[in-house]
C-alpha positions in Angstrom: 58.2 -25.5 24.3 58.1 -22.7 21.8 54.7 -21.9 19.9 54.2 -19.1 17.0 50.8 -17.9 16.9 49.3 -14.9 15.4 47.0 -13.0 12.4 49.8 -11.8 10.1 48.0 -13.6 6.9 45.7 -11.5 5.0 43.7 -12.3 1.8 42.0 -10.0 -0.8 38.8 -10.6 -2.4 38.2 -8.3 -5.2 34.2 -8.4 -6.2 35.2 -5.9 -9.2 33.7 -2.4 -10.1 30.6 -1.0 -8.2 29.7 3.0 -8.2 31.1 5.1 -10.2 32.5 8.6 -8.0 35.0 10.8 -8.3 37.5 9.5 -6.0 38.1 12.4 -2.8 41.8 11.5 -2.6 43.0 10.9 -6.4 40.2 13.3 -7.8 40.3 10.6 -10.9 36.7 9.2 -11.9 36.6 5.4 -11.7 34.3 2.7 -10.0 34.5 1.7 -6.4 35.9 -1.6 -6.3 34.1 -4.2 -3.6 36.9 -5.9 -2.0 36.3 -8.6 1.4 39.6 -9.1 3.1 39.9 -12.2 5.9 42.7 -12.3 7.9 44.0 -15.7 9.4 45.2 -17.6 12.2 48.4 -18.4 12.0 50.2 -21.4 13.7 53.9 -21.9 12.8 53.1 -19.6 9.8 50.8 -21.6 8.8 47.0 -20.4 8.3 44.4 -22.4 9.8 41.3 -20.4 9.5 40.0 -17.0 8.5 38.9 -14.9 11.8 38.7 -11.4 10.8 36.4 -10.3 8.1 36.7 -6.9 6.8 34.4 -5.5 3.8 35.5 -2.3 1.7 34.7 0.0 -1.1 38.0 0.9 -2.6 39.1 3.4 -5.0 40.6 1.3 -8.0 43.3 4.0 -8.0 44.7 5.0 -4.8 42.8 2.4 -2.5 41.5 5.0 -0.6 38.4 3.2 0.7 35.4 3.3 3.5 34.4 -0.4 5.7 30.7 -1.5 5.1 29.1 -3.6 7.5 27.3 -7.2 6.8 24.3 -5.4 5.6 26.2 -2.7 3.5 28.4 -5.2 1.9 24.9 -7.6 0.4 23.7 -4.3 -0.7 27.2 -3.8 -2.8 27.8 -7.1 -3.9 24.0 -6.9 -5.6 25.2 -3.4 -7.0 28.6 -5.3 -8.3 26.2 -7.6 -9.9 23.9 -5.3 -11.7 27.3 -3.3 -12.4 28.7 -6.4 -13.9 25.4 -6.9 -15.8 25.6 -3.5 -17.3 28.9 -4.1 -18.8 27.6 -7.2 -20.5 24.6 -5.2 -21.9 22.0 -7.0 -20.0 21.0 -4.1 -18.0 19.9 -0.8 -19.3 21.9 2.6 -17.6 18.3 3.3 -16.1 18.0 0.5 -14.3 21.6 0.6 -12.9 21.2 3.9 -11.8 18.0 2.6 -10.0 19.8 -0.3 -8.5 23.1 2.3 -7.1 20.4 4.6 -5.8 18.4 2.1 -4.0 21.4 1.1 -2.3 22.1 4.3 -0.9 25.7 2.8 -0.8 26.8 6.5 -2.6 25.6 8.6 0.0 27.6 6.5 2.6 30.6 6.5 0.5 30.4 10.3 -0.2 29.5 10.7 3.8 32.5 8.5 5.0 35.2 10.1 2.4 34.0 13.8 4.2 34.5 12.2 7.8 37.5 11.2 6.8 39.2 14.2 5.0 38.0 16.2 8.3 40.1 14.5 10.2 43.2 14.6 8.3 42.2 18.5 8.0 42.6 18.6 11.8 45.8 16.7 11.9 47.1 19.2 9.9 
């Protein structure tokens, strides 16, 4: 008998615009996009349930991103909402600025991008 198994099936969430940065890697100012990717069982290429859960900040450029953990991902998804409310005018700047700063989810991103272009320096 001849079973396929495996976790080749992957599936983007995109929780839209978060931070706004200056991207390391593009050097283009945009928002970090929240993204939550799940990756699947597979039977007979067909997915069965999610078993891998994977939460990012993204550049909305190059995709250049940094993984959160469970915590780091609730603290984004309430900056995506206050981000979201901004755009719709129901938040002053202030207050978002409060919200991203609270979150502290900036210093990890800036932290993660250095860690990051240190090692590809020392690839080099």
């Amino acid at each position: 008998m001849f079973v396929l198994f495996g976790l080749d099936k992957e599936t983007r969430r995109d929780y839209g615009p978060t931070i706004p940065v200056v991207c390391p890697r593009c050097h283009n100012s945009t928002h970090l996009r929240l993204v939550e990717i799940k990756r699947w069982f597979t039977l007979f290429f067909i997915p069965l349930f999610p078993c891998q859960w994977t939460y990012r900040l993204e550049c909305a450029i190059c995709s250049r991103g940094v993984e959160l953990d469970d915590e780091q991902f609730e603290r984004a998804k309430r900056v995506c909402r206050a981000a979201r409310a901004l755009r719709q005018g129901r938040v002053s700047d202030e207050r978002f600025q409060a919200i991203v700063e609270r979150s502290r989810l900036l210093d990890y991103a800036k932290r993660a991008a250095a860690q990051e272009s240190d090692k590809e320096a020392k690839k080099s």
